[in-house]
N, C-alpha and C positions, 0 to 999 in steps of 0.2 A: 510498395506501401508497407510500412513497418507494421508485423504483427504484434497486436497488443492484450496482453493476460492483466485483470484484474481480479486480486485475491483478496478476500477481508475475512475475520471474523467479529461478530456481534453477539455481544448479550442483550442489551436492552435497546437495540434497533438505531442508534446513535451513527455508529461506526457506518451499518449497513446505508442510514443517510447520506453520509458523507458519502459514498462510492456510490450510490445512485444517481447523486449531483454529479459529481467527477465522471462518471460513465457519460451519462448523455449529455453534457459538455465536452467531453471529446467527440462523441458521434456526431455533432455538430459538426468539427472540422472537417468529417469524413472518413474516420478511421472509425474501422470496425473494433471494437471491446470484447474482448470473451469473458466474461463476470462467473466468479464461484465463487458461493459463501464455503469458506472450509468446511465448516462442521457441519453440512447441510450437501454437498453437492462433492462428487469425488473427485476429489482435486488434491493431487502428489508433489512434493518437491521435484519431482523429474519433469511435469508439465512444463516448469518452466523451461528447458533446454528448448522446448517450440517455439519459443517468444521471439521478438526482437528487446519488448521493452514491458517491462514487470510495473504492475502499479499495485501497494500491498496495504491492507489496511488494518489494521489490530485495534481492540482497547488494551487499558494496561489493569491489570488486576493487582489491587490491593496495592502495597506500596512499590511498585514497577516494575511488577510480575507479569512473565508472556502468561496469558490464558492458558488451560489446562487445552483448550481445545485445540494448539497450533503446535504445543510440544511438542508432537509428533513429528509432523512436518519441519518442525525448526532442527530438530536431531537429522534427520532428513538429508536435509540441505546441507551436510555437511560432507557430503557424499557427489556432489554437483560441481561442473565447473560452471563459475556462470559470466567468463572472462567475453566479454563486449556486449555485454545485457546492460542496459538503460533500467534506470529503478528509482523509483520515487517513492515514501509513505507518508502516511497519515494512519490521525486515528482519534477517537475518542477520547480524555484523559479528563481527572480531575484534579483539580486544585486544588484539593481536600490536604491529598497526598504531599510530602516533600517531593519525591520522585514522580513528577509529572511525566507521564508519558513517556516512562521508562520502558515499557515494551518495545515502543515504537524504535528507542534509542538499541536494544538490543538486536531487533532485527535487521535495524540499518548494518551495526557491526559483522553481524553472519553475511550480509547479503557482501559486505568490504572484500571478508575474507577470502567467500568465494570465488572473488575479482569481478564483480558488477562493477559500475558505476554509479554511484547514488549523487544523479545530476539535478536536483530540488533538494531546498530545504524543507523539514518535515514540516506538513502539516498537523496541526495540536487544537484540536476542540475542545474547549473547558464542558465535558457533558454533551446537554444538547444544542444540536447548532440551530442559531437564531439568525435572523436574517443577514446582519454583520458575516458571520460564518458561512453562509448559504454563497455570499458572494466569494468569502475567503477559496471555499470549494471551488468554484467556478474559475478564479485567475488561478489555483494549484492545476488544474487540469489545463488552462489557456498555458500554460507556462511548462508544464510536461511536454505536450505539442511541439510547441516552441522549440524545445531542448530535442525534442527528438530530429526535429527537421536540421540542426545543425549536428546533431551525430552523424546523420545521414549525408551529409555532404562532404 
């Protein structure tokens, strides 16, 4: 059974929604989740090396800036190999912005470099998610599953 790391950070609880759905929509299938808010709970670029399959969640600050709070760990990760990790994000974003969930698009590019695999398209919440999005959540994680069970094979 594929072990599975979920990371997010949140500001105004949006993002944390999303990986809440996402969490226990996979716990459904039966894989276990290990959930850390970054900025809340100790959680290292190097955690992930324990994974099989990374699930990562950010908002994008201002015009599609990573958060102050994941800097760290995004400098981090530069430092990992993360060559047969499965990887999926989402996140929070707003419309406001040109650069819609431009964080999101940044971490994808680190997690590339690393050599993951980033087998999902990003999920993108305008704000907060509304019932529409509640289900979006729910087929991103039905569909993470999915992709992991043919890694696995």
């Amino acid at each position: 059974m594929p072990k599975v790391i979920l990371l997010f950070c949140s500001m105004s609880g949006n993002t944390e929604e999303m990986a809440e759905i996402i969490e226990s929509n996979i716990n459904n299938h039966g894989l276990e989740v290990h959930t850390f808010q970054i900025d809340m709970d100790d959680a290292m670029a190097t955690d992930l090396l324990d994974y099989d399959a990374i699930l990562f969640g950010t908002y994008t600050w201002g015009d599609g800036d990573i958060p102050y709070e994941v800097e760290d760990f995004y400098d981090d990760m530069e430092d990992i190999d993360l060559t047969g990790k499965v990887v999926a994000l989402f996140g929070s974003c707003d419309s406001m912005y040109p650069n819609y969930g431009g964080a999101i698009e940044t971490f994808s590019e680190r997690f590339k470099e690393r050599g993951a695999s980033n087998v999902l398209y990003h999920l993108k919440v305008d704000l907060t998610p509304d019932q529409d999005d509640v289900e979006r959540c729910q087929k991103f994680a039905d569909d993470f599953v999915e992709q992991l069970h043919m890694y696995a094979e």
